[in-house]
PyMOL Python script that loads the backbone (N, CA, C, O; Angstrom):
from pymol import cmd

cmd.read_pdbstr("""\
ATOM      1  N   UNK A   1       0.843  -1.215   0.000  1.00  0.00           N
ATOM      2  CA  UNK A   1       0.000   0.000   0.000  1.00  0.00           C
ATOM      3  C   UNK A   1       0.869   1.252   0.000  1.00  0.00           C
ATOM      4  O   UNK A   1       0.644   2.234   0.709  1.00  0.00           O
ATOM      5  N   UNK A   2       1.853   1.135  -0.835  1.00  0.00           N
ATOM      6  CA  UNK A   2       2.712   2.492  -0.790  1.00  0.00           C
ATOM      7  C   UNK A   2       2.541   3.798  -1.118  1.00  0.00           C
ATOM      8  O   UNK A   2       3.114   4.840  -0.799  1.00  0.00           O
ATOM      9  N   UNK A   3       1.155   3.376  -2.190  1.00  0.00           N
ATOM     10  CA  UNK A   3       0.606   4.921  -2.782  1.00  0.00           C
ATOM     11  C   UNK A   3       0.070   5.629  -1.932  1.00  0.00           C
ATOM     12  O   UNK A   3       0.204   6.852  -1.889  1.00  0.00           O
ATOM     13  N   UNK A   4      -0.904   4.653  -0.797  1.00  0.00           N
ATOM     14  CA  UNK A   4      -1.838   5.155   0.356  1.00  0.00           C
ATOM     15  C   UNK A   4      -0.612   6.213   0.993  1.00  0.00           C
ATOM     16  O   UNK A   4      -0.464   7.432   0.906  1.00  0.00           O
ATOM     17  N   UNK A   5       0.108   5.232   1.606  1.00  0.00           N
ATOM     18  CA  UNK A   5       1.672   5.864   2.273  1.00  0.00           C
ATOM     19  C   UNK A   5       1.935   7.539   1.590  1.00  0.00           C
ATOM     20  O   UNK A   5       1.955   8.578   2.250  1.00  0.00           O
ATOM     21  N   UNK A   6       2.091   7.425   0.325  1.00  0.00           N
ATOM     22  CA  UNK A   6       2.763   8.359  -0.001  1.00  0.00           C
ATOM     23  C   UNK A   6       1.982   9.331  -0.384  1.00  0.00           C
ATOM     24  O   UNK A   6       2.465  10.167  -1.147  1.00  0.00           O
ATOM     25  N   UNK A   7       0.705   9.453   0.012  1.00  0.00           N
ATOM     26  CA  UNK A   7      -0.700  10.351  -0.788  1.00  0.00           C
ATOM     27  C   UNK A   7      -0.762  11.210   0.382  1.00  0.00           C
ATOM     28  O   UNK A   7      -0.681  10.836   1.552  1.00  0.00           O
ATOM     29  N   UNK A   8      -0.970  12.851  -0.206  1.00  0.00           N
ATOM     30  CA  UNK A   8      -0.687  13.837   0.595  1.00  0.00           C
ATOM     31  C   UNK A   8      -1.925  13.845   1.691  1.00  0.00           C
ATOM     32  O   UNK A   8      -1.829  14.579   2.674  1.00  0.00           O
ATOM     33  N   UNK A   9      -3.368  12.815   1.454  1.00  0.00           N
ATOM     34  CA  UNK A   9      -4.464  13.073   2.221  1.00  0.00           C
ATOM     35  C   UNK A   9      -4.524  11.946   2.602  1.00  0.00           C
ATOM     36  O   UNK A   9      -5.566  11.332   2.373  1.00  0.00           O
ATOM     37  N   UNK A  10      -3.419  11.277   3.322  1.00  0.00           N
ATOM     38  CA  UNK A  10      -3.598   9.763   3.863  1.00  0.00           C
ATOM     39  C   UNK A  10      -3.902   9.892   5.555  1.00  0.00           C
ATOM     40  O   UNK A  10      -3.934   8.893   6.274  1.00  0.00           O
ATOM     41  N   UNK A  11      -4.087  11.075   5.991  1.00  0.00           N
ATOM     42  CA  UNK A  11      -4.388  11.192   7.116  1.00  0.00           C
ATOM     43  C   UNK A  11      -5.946  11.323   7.557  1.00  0.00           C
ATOM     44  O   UNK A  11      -6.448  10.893   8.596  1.00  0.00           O
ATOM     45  N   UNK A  12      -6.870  12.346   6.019  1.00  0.00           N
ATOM     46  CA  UNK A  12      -8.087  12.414   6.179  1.00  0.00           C
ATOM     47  C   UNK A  12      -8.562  11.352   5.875  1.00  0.00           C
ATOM     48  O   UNK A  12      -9.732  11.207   6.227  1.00  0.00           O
ATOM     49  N   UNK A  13      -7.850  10.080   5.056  1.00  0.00           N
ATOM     50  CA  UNK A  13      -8.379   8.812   4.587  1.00  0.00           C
ATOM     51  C   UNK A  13      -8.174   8.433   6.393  1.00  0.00           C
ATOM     52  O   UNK A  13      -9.227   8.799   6.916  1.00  0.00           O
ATOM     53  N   UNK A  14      -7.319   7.908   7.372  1.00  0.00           N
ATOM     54  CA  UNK A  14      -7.411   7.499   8.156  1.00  0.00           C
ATOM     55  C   UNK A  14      -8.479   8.027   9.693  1.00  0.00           C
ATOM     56  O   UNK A  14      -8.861   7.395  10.678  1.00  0.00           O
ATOM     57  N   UNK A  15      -8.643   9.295   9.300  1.00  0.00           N
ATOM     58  CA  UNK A  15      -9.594   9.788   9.740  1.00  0.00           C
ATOM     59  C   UNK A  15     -10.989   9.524   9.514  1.00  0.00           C
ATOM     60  O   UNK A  15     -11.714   9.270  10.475  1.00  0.00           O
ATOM     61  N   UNK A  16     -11.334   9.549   8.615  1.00  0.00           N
ATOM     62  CA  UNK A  16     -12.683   8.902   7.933  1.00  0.00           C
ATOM     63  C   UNK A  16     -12.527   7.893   8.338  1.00  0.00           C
ATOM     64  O   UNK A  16     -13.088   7.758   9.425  1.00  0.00           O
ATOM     65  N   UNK A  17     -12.084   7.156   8.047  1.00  0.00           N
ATOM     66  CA  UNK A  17     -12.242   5.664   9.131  1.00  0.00           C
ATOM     67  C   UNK A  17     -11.960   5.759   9.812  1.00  0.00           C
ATOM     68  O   UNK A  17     -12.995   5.172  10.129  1.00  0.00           O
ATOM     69  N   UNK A  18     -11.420   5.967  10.796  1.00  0.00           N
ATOM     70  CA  UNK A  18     -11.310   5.664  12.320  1.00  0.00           C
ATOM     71  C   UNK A  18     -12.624   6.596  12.812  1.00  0.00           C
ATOM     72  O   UNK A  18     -13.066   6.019  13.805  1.00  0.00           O
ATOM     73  N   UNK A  19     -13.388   7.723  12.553  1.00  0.00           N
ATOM     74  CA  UNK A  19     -13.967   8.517  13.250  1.00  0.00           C
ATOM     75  C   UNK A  19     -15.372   7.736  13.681  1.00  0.00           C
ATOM     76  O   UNK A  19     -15.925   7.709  14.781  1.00  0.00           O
ATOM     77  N   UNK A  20     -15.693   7.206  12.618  1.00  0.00           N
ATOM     78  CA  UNK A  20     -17.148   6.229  13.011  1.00  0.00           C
ATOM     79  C   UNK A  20     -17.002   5.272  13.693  1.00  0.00           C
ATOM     80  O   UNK A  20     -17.822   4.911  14.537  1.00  0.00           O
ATOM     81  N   UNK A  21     -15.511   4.478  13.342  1.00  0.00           N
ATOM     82  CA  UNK A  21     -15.345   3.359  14.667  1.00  0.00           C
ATOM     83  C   UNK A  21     -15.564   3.673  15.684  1.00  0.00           C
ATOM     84  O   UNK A  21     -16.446   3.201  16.401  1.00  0.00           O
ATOM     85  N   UNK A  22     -14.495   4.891  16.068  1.00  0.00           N
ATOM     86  CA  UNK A  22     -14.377   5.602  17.521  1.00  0.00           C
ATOM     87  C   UNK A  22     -15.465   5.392  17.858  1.00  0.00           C
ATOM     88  O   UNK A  22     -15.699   4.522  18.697  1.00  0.00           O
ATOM     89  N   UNK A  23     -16.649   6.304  17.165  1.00  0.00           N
ATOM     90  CA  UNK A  23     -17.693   7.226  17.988  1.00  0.00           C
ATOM     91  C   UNK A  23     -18.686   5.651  18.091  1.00  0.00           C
ATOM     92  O   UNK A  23     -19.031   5.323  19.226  1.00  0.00           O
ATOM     93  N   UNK A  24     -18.977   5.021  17.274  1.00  0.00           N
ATOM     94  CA  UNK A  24     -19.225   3.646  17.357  1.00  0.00           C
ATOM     95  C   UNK A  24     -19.166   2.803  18.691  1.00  0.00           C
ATOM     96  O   UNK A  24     -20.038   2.276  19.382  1.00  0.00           O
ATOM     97  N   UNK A  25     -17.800   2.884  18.778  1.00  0.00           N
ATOM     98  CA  UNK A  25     -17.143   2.432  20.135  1.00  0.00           C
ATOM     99  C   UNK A  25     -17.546   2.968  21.362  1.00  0.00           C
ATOM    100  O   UNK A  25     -17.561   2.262  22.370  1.00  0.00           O
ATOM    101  N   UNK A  26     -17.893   4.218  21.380  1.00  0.00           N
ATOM    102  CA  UNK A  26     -18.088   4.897  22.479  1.00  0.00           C
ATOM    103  C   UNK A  26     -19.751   4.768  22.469  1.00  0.00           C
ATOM    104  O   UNK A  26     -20.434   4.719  23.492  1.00  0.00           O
ATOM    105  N   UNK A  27     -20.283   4.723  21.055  1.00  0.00           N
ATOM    106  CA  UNK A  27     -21.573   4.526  21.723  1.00  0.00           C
ATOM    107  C   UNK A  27     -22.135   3.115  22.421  1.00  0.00           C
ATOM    108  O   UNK A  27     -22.891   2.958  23.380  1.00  0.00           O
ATOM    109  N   UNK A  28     -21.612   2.366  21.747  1.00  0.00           N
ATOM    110  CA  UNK A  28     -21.305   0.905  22.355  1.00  0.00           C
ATOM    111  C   UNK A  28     -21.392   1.131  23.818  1.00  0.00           C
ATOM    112  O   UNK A  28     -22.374   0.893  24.520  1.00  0.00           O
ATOM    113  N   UNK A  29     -20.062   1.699  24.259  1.00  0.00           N
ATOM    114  CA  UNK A  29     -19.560   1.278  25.570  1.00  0.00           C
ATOM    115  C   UNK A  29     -20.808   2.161  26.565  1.00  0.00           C
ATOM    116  O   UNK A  29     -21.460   1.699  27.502  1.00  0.00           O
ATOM    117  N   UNK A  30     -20.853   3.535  25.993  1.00  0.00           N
ATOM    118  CA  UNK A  30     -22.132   4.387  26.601  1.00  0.00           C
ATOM    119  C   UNK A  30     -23.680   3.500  26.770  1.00  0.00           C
ATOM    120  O   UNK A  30     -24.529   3.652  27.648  1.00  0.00           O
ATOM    121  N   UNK A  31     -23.684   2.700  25.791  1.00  0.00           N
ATOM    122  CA  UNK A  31     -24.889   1.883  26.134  1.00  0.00           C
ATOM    123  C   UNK A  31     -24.791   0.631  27.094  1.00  0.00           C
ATOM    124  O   UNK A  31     -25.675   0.295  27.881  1.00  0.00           O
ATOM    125  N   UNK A  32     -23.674   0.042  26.924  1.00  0.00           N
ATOM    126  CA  UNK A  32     -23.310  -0.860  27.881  1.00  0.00           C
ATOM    127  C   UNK A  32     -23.665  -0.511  29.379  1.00  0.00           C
ATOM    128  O   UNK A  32     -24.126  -1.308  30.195  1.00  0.00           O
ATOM    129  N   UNK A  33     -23.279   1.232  29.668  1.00  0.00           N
ATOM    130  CA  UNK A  33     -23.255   1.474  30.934  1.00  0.00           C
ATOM    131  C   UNK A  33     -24.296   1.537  31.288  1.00  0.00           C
ATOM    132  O   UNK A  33     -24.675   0.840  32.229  1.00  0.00           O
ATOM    133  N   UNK A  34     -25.217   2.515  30.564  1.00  0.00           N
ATOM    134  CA  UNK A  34     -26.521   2.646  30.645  1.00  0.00           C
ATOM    135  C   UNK A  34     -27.494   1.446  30.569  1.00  0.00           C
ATOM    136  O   UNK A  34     -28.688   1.741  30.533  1.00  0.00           O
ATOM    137  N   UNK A  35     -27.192   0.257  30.542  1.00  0.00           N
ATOM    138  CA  UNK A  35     -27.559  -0.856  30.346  1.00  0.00           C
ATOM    139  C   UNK A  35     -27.539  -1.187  31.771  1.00  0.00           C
ATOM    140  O   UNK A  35     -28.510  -1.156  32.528  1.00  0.00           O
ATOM    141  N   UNK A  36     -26.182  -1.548  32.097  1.00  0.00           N
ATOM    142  CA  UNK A  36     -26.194  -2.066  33.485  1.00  0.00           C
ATOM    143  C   UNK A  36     -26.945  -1.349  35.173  1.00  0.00           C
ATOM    144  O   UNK A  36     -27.378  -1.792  36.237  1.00  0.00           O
ATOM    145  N   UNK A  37     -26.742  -0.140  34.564  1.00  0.00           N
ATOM    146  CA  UNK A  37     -27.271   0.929  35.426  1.00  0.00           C
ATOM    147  C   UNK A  37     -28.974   0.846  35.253  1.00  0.00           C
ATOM    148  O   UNK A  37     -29.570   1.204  36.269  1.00  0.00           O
ATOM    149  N   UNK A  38     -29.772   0.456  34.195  1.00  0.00           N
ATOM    150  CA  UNK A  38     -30.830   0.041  34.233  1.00  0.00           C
ATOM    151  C   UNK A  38     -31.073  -1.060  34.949  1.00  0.00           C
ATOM    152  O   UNK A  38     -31.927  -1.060  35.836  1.00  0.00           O
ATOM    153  N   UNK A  39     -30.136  -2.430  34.555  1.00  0.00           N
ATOM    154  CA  UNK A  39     -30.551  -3.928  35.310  1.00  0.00           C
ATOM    155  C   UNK A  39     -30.525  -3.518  36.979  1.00  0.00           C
ATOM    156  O   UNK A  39     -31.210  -4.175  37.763  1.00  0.00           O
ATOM    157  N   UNK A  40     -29.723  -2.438  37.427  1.00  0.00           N
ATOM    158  CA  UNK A  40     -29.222  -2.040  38.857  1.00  0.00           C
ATOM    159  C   UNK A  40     -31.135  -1.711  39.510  1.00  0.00           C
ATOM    160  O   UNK A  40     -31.819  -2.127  40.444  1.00  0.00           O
ATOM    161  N   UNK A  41     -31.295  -0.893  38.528  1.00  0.00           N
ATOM    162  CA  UNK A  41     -33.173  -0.580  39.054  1.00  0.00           C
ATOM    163  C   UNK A  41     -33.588  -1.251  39.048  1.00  0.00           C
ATOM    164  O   UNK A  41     -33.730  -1.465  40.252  1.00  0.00           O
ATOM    165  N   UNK A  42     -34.242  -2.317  38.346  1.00  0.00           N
ATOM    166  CA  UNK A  42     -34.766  -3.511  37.814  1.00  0.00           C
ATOM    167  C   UNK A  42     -34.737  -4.565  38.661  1.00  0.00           C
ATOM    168  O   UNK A  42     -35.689  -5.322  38.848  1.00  0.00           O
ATOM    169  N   UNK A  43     -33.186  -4.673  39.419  1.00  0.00           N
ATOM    170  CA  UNK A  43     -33.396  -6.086  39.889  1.00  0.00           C
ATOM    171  C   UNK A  43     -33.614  -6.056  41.284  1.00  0.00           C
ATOM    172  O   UNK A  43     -33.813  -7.103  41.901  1.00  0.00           O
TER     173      UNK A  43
END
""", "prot")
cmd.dss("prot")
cmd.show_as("cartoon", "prot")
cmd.util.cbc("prot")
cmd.orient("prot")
């Protein structure tokens, strides 16, 4: 992948992807919490 390497916008390419993972990730984990913190009322 040397062209990727050597392409002056290989940072906004890695940005664009990583930004939806991230926020992905975090919504994930944000629901996880909010998850458990519900079963906490519940049970």
């Amino acid at each position: 992948m040397k062209v990727v390497e050597d392409h002056p916008h290989r940072q906004d390419f890695e940005a664009a992807i990583a930004t939806p993972i991230y926020l992905a990730d975090k919504l994930i984990k944000s629901a996880d919490e909010h998850q458990k913190q519900l079963s906490q009322y519940w049970s």
